[in-house]
LUMVEX-216815 format. One record per residue (C-alpha): residue number from 0; y, x, z; residue in one letter. Coordinates in steps of 0.25 Angstrom, whole numbers. Each point is the difference from the previous one (the first is absolute). Layout:
BEGIN
<atom NUM, <Y, X, Z>, "A">,
...
END
This chain:
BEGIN
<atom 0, <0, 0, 0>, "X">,
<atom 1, <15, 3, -2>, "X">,
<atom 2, <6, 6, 12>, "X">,
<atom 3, <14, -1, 3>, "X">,
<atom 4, <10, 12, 5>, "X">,
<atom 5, <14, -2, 5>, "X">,
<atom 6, <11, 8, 0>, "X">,
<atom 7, <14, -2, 7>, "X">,
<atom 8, <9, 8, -5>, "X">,
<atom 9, <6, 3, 14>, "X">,
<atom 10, <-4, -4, 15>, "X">,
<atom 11, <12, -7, 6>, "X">,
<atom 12, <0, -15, 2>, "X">,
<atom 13, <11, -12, 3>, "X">,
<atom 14, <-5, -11, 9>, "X">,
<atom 15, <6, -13, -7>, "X">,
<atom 16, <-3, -15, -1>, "X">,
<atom 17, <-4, -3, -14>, "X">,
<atom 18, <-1, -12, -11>, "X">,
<atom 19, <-12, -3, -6>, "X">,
<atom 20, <5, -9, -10>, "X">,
<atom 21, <-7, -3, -13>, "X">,
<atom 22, <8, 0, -12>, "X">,
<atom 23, <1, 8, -15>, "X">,
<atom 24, <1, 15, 1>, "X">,
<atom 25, <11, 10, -6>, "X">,
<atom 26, <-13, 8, -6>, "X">,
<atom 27, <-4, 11, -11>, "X">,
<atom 28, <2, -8, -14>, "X">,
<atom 29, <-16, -1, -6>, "X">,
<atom 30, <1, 7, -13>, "X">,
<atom 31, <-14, 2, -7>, "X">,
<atom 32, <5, 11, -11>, "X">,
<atom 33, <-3, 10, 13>, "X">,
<atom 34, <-10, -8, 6>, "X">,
<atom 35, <-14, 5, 3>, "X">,
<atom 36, <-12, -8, 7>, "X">,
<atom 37, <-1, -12, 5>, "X">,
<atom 38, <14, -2, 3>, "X">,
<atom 39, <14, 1, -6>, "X">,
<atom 40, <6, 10, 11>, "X">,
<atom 41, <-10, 10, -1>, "X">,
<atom 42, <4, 15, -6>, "X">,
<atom 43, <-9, 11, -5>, "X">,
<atom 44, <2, 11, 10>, "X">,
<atom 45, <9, 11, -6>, "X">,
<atom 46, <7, -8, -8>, "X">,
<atom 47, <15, -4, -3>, "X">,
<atom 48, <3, -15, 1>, "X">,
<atom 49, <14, -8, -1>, "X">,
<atom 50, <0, -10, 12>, "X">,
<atom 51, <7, -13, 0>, "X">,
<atom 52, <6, -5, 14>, "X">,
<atom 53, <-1, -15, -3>, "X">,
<atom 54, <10, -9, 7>, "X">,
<atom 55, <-5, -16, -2>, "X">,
<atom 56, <9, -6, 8>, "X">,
<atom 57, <14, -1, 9>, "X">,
<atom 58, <0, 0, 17>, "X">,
<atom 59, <-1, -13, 7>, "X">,
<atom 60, <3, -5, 13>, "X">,
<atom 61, <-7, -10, 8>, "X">,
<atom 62, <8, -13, -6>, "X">,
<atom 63, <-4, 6, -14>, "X">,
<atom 64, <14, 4, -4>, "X">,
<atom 65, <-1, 11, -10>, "X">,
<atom 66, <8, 14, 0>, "X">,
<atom 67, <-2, 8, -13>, "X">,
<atom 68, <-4, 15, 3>, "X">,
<atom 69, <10, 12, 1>, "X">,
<atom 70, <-9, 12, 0>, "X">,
<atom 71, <-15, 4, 2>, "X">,
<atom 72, <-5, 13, 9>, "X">,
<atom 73, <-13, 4, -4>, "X">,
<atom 74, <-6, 13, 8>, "X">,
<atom 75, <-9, 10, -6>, "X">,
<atom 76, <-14, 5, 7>, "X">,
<atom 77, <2, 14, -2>, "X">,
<atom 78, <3, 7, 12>, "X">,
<atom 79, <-14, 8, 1>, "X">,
<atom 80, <-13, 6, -8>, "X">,
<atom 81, <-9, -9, -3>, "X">,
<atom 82, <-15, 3, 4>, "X">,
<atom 83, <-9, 3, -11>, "X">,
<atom 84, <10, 1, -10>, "X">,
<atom 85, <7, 10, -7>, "X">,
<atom 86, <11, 5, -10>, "X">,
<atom 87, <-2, 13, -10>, "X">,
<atom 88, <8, 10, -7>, "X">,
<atom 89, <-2, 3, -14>, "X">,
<atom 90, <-9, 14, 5>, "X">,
<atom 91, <-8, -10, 7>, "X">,
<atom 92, <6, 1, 14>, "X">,
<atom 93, <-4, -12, 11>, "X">,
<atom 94, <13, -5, 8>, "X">,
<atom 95, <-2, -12, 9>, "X">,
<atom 96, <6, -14, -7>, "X">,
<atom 97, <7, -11, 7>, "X">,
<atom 98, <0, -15, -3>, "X">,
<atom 99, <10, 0, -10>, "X">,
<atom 100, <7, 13, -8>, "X">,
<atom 101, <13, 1, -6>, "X">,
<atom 102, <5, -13, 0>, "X">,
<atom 103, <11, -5, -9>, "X">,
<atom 104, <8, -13, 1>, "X">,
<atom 105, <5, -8, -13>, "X">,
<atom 106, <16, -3, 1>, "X">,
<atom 107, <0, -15, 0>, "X">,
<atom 108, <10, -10, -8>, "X">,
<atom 109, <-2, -10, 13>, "X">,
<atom 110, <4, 10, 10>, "X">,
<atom 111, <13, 8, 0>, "X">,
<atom 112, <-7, 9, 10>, "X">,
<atom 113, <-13, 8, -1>, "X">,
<atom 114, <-1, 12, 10>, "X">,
<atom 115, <-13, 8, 2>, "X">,
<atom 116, <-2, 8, 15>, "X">,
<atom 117, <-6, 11, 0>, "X">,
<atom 118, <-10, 8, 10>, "X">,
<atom 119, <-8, 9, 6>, "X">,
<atom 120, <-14, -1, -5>, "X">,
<atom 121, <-12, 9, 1>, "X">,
<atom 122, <-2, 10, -11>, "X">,
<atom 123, <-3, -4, -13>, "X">,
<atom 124, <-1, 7, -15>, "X">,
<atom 125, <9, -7, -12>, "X">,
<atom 126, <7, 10, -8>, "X">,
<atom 127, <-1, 8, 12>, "X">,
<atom 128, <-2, -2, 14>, "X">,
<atom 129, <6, -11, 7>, "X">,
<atom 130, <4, -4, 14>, "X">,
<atom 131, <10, -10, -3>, "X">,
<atom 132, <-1, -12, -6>, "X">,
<atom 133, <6, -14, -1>, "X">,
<atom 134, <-3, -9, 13>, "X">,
<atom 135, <6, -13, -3>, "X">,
<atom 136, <6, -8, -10>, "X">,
<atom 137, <11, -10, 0>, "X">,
<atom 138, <8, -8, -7>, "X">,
<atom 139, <14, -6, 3>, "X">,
<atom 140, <10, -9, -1>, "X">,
<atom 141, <-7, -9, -10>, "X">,
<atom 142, <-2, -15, -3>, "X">,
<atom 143, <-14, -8, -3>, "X">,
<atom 144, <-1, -15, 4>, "X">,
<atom 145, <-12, -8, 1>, "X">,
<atom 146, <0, -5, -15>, "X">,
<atom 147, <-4, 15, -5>, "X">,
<atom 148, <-5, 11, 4>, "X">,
<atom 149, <0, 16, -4>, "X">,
<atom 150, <-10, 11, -1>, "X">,
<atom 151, <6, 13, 6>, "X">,
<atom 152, <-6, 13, -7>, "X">,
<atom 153, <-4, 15, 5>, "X">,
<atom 154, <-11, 9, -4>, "X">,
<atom 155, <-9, 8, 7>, "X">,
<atom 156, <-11, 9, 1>, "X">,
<atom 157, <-14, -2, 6>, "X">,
<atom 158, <-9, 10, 7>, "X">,
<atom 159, <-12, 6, -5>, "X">,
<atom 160, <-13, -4, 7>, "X">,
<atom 161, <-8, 12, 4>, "X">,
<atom 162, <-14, 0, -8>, "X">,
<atom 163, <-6, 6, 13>, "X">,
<atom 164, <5, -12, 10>, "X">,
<atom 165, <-5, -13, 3>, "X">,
<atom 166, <13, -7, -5>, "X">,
<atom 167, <-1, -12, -9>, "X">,
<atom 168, <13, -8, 2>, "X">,
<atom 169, <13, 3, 5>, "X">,
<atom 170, <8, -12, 5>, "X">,
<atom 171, <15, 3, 0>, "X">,
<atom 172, <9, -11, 8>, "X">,
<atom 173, <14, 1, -3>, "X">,
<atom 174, <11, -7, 12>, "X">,
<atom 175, <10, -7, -6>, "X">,
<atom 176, <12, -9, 6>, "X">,
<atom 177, <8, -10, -8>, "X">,
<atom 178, <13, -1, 3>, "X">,
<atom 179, <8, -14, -2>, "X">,
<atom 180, <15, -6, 0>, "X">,
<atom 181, <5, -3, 14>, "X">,
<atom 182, <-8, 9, 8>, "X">,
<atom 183, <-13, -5, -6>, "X">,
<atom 184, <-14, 9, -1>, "X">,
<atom 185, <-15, -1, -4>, "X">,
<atom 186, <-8, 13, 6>, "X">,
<atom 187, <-14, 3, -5>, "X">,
<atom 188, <-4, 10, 7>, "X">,
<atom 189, <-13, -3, 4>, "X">,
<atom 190, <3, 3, 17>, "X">,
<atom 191, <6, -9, 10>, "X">,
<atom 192, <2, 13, 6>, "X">,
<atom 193, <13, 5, -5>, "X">,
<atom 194, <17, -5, 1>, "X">,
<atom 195, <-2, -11, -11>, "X">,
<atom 196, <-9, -8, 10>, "X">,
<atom 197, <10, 0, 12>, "X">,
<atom 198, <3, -16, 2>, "X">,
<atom 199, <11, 0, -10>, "X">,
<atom 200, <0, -14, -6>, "X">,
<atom 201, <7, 5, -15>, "X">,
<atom 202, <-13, 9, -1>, "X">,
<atom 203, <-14, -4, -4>, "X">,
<atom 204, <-9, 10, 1>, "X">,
<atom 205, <-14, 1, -6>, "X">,
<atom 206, <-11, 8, 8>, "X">,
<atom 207, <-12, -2, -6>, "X">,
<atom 208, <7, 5, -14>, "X">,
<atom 209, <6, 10, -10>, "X">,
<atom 210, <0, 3, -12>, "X">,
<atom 211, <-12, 10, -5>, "X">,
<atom 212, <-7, 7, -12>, "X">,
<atom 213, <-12, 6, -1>, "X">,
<atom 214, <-5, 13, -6>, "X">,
<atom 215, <-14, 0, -4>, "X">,
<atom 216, <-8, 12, -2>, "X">,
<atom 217, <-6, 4, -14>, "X">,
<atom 218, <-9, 12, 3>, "X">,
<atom 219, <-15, -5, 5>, "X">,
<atom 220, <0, -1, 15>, "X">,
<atom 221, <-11, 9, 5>, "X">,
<atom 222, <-14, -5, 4>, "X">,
<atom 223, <1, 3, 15>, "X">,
<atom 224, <14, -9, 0>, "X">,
<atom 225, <-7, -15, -4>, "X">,
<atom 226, <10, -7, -4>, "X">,
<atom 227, <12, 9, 7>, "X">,
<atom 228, <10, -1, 8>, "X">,
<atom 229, <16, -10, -3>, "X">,
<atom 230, <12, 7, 6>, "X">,
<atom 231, <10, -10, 6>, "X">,
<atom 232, <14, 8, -1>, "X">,
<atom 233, <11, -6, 6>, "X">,
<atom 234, <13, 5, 6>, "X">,
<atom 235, <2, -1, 16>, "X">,
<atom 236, <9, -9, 7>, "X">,
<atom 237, <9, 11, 2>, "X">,
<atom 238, <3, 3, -14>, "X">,
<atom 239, <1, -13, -2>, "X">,
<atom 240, <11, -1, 11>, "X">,
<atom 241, <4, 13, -5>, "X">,
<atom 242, <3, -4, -15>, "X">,
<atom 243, <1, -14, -4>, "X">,
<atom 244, <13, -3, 5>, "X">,
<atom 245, <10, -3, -11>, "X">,
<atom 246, <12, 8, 2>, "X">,
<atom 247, <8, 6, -10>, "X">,
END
């Protein structure tokens, strides 16, 4: 059977009442062109991919008045090495390889603002060797009502799954908040754990969801593995906390 690893990509943890509100989700666009398997969000490992951040649909409060969006954070699961994967020079050199690599962000039309925030990370090899990379993405000072919606694009890099491990699937969450006119905001983050999920009654916080991809192996997972091992990666409350607000 498939076994499932979980990586946090830091330790801290907010204690915080949370909403566990069931509702559509602000969510990686399907796109089949890319697709591999048996579903439209999974990646072969090692490759490049142009992502689409789908925003469906406006804030509402709880006597269903509508307030269009104004801007959506999204954070990057990239702050540490993922095990059993790995990034190569062209001499064929191993470095380790995080969630995500070198991402880019798409200028938008909707959004007079687009602002990528850079990191730490650990160690990577792209054109060299890199320790810092992008951390969160976000887009400001927009407008999206509820009668349409908009795809916001960046491309990315996927690790390489080691032939020697027993990794089959990757399983990359990304934390997003949706900001909205008059103070308004959707979080999914997948935590009830973090500053989203305090009580405040113009937030709705999803903690049981974020938006995800997966990266699925393509070499043959060796006999003694079975049917391998997913790796859940997802960003700790702290970073979350850490990155998501929407300042300028």
């Amino acid at each position: 059977m498939l076994k499932n690893q979980l990586i946090k990509l830091s330790a801290a943890c907010v204690l915080a009442v949370s909403s566990n509100v069931v509702m559509a989700h602000i969510n990686i666009a399907q796109d089949n062109v890319f697709a591999l398997g048996d579903s439209s969000r999974e990646y072969k490992d090692g490759s490049r991919a142009f992502l689409n951040v789908n925003v469906a649909h406006d804030c509402k409060n709880a006597a269903g008045e509508h307030f269009p969006t104004t801007g959506v954070s999204l954070l990057l699961p990239n702050g540490q090495n993922i095990p059993g994967t790995y990034t190569n020079d062209r001499s064929g050199n191993i470095y380790g390889a995080n969630a995500v690599m070198g991402v880019k962000q798409r200028v938008s039309g909707i959004f007079e603002k687009t602002k990528v925030v850079k990191g730490s990370v650990d160690a990577f090899y792209s054109h060299g060797v890199k320790t810092e990379d992008a951390r969160v993405l976000k887009w400001m000072h927009g407008k999206i009502d509820n009668d349409h919606y908009e795809n916001l694009e960046f491309k990315t890099g996927f690790p390489k799954i080691d032939p020697a491990s027993c990794v089959a699937k990757i399983k990359i969450h990304f934390p997003s908040v949706q900001y909205c006119k008059e103070g308004y905001k959707t979080a999914w983050v997948g935590t009830a754990n973090s500053i989203y999920g305090t009580g405040d009654e113009k937030t709705r916080v999803t903690d049981t969801y974020s938006a995800y991809v997966k990266i699925v192996r393509t070499s043959e997972l060796p006999a003694s593995c079975g049917d391998g091992e997913i790796i859940d990666v997802t960003p700790s409350v702290e970073e979350i906390n850490m990155y998501l607000g929407m300042e300028d």
